[in-house]
N, C-alpha and C positions, 0 to 999 in steps of 0.2 A: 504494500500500500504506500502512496505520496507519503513522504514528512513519514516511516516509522525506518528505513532505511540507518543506521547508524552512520555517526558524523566519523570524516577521516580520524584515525589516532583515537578513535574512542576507547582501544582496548587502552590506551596509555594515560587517560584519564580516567577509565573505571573503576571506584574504588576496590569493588570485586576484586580485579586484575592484580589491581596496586598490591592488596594484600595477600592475594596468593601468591606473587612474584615473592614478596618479601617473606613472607610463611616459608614457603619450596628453600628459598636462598638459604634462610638459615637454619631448617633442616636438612638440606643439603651437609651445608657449611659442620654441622654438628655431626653429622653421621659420618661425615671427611674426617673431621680429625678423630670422632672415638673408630672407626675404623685404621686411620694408621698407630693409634695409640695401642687396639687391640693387637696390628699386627706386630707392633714393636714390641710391644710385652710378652707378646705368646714365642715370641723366635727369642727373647731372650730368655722366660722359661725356659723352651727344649734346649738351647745351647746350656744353661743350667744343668738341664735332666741329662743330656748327654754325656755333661761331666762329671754327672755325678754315676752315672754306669762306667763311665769310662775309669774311675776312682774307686768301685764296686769292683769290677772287672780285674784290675792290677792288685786289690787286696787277696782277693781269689787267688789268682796264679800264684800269690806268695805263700799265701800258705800252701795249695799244692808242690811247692818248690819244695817248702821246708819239712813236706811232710814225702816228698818221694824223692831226695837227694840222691838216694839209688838208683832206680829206677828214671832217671831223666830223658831215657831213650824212650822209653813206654810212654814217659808221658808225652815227648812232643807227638807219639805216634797217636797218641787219643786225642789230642789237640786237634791235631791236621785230618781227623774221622770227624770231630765236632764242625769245624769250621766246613767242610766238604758238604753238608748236611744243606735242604735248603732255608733258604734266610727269609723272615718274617720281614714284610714290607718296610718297619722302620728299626728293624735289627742292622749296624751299619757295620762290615766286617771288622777286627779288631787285628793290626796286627804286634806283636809282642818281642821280647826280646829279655833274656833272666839271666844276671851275671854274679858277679862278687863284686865285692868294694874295692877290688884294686883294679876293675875293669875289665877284668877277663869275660870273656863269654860262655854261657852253659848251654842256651837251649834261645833260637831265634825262630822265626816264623818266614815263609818264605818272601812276604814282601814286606818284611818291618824295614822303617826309615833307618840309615848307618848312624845312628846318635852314640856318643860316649854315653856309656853306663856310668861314669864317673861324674856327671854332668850334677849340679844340684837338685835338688828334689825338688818337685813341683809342675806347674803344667809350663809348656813351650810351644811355640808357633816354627814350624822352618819347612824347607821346601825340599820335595823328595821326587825324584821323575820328575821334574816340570810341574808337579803340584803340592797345593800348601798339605801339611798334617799337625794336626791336633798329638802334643806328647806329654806325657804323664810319666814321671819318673818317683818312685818312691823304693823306702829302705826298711830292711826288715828291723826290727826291735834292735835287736843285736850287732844290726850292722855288717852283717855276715854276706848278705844279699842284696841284692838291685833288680828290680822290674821295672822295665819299661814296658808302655802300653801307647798303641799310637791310631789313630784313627785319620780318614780323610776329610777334610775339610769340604771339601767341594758336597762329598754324602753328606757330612753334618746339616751345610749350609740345606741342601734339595728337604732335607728329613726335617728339619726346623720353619723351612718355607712353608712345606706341605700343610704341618702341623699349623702355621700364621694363617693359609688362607683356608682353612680347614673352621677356622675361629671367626674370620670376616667374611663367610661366604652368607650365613644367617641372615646377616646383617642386609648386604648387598643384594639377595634374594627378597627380602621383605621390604624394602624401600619401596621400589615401587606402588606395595600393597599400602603402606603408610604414605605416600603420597596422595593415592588414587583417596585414602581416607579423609585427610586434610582437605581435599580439596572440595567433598561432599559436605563436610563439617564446617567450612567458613560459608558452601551455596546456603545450606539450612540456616546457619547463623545471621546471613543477612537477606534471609525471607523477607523480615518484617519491615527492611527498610524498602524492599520490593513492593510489599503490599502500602510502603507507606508513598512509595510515590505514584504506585498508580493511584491509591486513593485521590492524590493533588490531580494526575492527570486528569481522571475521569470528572473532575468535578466543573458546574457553569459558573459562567460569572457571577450568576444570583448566589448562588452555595457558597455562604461564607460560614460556615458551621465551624467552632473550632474542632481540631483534631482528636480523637482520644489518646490520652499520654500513658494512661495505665497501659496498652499492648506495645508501645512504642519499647527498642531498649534503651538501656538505662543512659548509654552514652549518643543515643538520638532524642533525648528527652528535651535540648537545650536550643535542638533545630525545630523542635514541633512547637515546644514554647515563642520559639521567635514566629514561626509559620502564624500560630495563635496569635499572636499580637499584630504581625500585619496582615492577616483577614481581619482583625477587628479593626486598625486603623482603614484597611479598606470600605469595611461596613458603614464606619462614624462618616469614611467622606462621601460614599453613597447615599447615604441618609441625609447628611447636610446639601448634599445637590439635590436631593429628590426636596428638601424641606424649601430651598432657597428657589426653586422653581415654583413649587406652593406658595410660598410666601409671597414673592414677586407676582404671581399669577393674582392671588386675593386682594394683594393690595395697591396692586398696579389699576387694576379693574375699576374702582371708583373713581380717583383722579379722571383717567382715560375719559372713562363716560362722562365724565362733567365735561372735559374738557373737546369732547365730541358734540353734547349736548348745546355749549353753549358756543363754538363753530358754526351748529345751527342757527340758532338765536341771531351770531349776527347777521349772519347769511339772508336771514328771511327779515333781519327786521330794518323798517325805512326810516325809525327814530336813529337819529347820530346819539342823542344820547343812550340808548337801547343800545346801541350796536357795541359803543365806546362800553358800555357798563358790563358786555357779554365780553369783550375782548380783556378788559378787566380779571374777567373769570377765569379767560382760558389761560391768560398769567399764570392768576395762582394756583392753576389746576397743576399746570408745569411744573412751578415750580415744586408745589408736591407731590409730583411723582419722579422729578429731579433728588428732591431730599430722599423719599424714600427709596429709592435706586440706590444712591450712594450710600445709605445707612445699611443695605443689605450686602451691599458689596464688602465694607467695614467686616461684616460679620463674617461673611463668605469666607474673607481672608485671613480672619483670624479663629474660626473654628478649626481649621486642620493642625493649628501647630499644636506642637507637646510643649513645645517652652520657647524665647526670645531665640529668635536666629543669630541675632549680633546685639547682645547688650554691652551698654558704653556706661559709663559714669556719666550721674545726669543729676543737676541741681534741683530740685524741686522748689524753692524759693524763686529763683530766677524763669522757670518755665511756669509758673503760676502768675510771674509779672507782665508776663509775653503775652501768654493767653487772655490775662486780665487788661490788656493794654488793646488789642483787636476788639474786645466783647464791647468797652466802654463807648465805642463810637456808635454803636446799635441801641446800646440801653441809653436814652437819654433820660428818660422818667423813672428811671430807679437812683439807687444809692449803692455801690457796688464799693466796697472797699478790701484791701489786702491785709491779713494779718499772718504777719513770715516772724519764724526766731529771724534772730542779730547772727547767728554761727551757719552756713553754708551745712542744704541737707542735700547729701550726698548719698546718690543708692547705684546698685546697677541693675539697670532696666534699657527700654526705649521711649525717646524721648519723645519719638512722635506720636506713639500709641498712650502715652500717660497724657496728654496734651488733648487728646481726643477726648479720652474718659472724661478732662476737666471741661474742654469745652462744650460736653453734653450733657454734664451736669450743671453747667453755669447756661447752658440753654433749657433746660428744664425748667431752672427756677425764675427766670426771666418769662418761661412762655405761660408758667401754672403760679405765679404769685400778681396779685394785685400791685396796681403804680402805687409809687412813692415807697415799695418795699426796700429794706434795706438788706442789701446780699453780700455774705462776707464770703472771700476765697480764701481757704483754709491752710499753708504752707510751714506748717510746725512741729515741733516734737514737744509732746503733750503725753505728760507720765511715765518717760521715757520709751514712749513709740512715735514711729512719724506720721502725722496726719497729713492728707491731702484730699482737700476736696470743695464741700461748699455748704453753707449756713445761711438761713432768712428766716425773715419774720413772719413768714407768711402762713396761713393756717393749716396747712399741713393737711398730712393725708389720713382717712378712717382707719382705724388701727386693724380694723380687718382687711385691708386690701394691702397693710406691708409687705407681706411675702409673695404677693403678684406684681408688684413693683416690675420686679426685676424677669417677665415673661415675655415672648417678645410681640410684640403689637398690641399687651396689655395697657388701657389706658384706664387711670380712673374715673369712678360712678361721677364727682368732682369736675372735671376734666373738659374744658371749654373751649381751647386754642390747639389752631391747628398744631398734626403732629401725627408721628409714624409707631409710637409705642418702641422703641427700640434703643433710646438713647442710653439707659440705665441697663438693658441687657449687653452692649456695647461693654459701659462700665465697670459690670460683673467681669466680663469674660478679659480683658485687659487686668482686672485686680488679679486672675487666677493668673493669667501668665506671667504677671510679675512676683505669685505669693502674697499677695497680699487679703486681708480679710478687707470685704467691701460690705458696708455698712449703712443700713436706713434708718430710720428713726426719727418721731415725733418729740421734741422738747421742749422737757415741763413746762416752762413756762412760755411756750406758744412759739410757733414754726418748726423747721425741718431740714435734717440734716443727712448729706450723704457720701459718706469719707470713704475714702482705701486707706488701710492703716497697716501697718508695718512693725510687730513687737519685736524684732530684730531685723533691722534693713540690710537686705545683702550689701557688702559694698563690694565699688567698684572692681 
């Protein structure tokens, strides 16, 4: 089928792959060295065993020596009946040599190596015909006697060999079969990461279900948790596009229609002042469905993040003076005043988004308080937390509508000037991305306040 074809070099990025390369390599790599470990050790056993028969063997002939000193002709004649006999696969002929301690010779074998009998006792390496021999020279108690006992090297070596690959052959026959197991035991092992990506494969774009983590293993448990979290940031942005379509849709709708409505109006009507009074309308139809556009956009933009993209160090005093210094040319019939500490309030945030929050909260209370109100912008640390925000005297909102304040296109029972319901959900959602608690409230003694407060301000 299209598209299930594997990509070039896939076996090279398949974890599958990756890890039975690496699995094979170093049971390989471990069956390599205990195989030459085994054979080393086993050739050095029989070269051991060897000499310890060949040490066996020359004690024998001694005491035969000492015990047939008469008879020495009989014996080499029962010797040379023994050796004539046939020989056991890792029996390696022996050949001998029995003298006195001054050298002399009693009784030789027909192909023993020419060694002095007088030679020290013990083993020796030397070469006889063209090849090495293994020699063993030892002395009776008494001193009386010498045996030498000699064997060939080359037999030792083949009989020692046999015995090495005799010991690695197990070994080397069963790899395979350990292989072929390994590699059944990693397929089975990462079943479940199989069944966990066809689960992602087969799923729609609607299916943002998170995954189950109880079947996942233990070491995929941290990729399904990430998977989880973004199918859920998927979901939250699907949901805020499907919500901001709604939203837009609902409340784009009235403006429109007024401002369609009264298109008509002037179209049809032959008063100038009629006409002048419909065009009027369709201003402010614009305009709010301008505001409300841009307040959903606001939103749009700041639903998706998880936190400040680029926070800077921002005065909160000075961007209270900024925003309070634009708003005053607007309010002319209020009383708007600043109240900032003397010491520079310093957080790390965004400067344009705190700036926002204030001047929809300092639009608030300009659109929902009676003239001649007095509205104070809030820029201080107060109990030792930072306040920001804004304070009037204006009668405030029914104590049962506080918690819908902050809903979005909730406007209160109260509520007479235009407006899109969104400015304090705006304000919410900038306190959360800064940490901060955003706060409303009616106060005692008459009007209403609505701070972001700070009981430990990040800094800069």
């Amino acid at each position: 089928m299209p598209g299930t074809e594997p990509e070039p070099h896939a076996h090279s990025q398949s974890l599958r792959w990756r890890l039975l390369r690496a699995v094979f390599a170093t049971a390989l790599l471990v069956w390599g060295l205990n195989a030459i470990l085994s054979y080393t050790q086993a050739r050095h056993e029989a070269e051991e065993l060897m000499d310890g028969h060949l040490a066996q063997a020359a004690r024998l002939l001694l005491a035969l020596v000492r015990d047939n000193e008469s008879h020495l002709e009989d014996l080499a004649a029962r010797l040379a009946t023994v050796r004539s006999q046939e020989r056991h696969r890792y029996e390696s002929p022996l050949e001998f040599q029995v003298g006195r301690a001054d050298g002399s010779l009693l009784l030789r074998s027909a192909h023993a190596p020419a060694k002095s009998l007088a030679a020290a006792p013990g083993y020796d390496d030397m070469t006889h015909a063209g090849h090495p021999w293994r020699v063993l020279t030892i002395a009776s108690t008494s001193g009386d006697y010498r045996v030498q006992v000699a064997q060939s090297i080359d037999l030792r070596d083949h009989t020692a060999l046999e015995v090495a690959r005799r010991t690695v052959l197990p070994i080397a026959l069963i790899s395979p079969a350990l292989l072929l197991l390994l590699y059944y035991s990693v397929r089975r092992a990462l079943k479940p990461l199989d069944e966990l990506a066809a689960d992602v494969a087969s799923r729609s774009p609607e299916n943002l279900r998170p995954l189950a983590q109880n079947t996942a293993p233990l070491e995929a448990r941290p990729l399904v948790s990430a998977l989880n979290r973004l199918f859920g940031r998927l979901d939250d942005t699907l949901a805020n596009e499907r919500r901001f379509t709604a939203d837009a849709a609902h409340e784009l709708r009235t403006p429109l229609a007024v401002v369609r409505i009264q298109a008509q109006v002037a179209q049809l009507s032959r008063n100038a002042d009629d006409r002048q009074h419909a065009l009027q309308q369709i201003l402010l139809g614009a305009d709010r469905a301008t505001r409300v556009l841009e307040q959903l956009l606001r939103l749009a933009r700041l639903d998706p993040l998880a936190g400040l993209p680029h926070p800077a160090e921002v005065d909160l005093a000075e961007l209270a003076e900024r925003v309070l210094s634009d708003a005053r040319h607007a309010a002319t019939d209020r009383c708007i005043v600043l109240e900032r500490s003397d010491d520079r309030l310093l957080l790390s945030g965004d400067a344009e988004l705190l700036a926002i929050a204030l001047r929809n909260l300092l639009d608030n209370a300009l659109r929902y308080t009676p003239p001649a109100t007095t509205i104070r912008v809030i820029a201080a640390r107060q109990d030792g937390e930072l306040t920001f925000g804004v304070i009037d005297d204006g009668p405030g909102v029914p104590p049962a509508e506080l918690p819908r304040l902050v809903e979005r296109f909730y406007r209160g029972s109260a509520a007479r000037a235009e407006g899109s319901g969104l400015g304090l959900a705006i304000a919410q959602r900038v306190a959360e991305l800064h940490a901060a608690r955003f706060e409303l409230e009616n106060l005692p003694g008459g009007g209403f306040a609505a701070h972001l407060r700070w009981p430990r301000p990040p800094t800069a």
